[in-house]
C-alpha positions in Angstrom: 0.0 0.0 0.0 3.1 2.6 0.8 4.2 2.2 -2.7 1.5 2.5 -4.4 0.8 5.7 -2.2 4.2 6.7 -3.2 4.2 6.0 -6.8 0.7 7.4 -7.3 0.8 11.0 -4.8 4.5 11.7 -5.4 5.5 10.4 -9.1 2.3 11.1 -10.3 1.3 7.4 -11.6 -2.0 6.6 -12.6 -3.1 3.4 -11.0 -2.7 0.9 -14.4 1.2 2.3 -14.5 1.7 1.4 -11.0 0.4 -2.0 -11.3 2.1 -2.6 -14.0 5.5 -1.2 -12.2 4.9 -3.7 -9.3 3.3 -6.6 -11.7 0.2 -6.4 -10.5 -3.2 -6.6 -11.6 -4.9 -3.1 -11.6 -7.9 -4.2 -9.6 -5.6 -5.3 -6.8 -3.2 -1.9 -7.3 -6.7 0.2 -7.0 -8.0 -2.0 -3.9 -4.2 -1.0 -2.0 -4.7 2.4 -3.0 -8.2 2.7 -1.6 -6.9 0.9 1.5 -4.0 3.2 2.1 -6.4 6.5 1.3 -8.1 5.3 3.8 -5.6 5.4 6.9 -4.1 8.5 5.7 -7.7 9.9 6.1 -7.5 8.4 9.6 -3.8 9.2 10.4 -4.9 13.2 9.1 -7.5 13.4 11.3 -6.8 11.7 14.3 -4.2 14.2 14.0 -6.4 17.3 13.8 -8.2 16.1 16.7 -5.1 15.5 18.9 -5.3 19.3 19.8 -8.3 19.3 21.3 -9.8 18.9 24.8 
């Protein structure tokens, strides 16, 4: 999931180049990227919250 994060956020892959780049199907590339959207979301806002009371 970090790569893909990586490869799509920072290099600017599209999700069938990065599957490809890791030989992997693009269904399973899209399923890690969904996955690791999702705890960043998390990560981000637990991390707003922590300042509060």
């Amino acid at each position: 999931m970090a790569q893909v994060a990586e490869l799509h956020v920072f290099a600017g892959l599209d999700l069938a180049e990065i599957g490809a780049l890791l030989e992997q199907s693009e269904r399973t590339t899209r399923r890690d990227w969904h996955k690791a959207r999702g705890l960043l979301a998390l990560a981000l806002e637990t991390l707003g919250h922590a300042g509060e009371p």
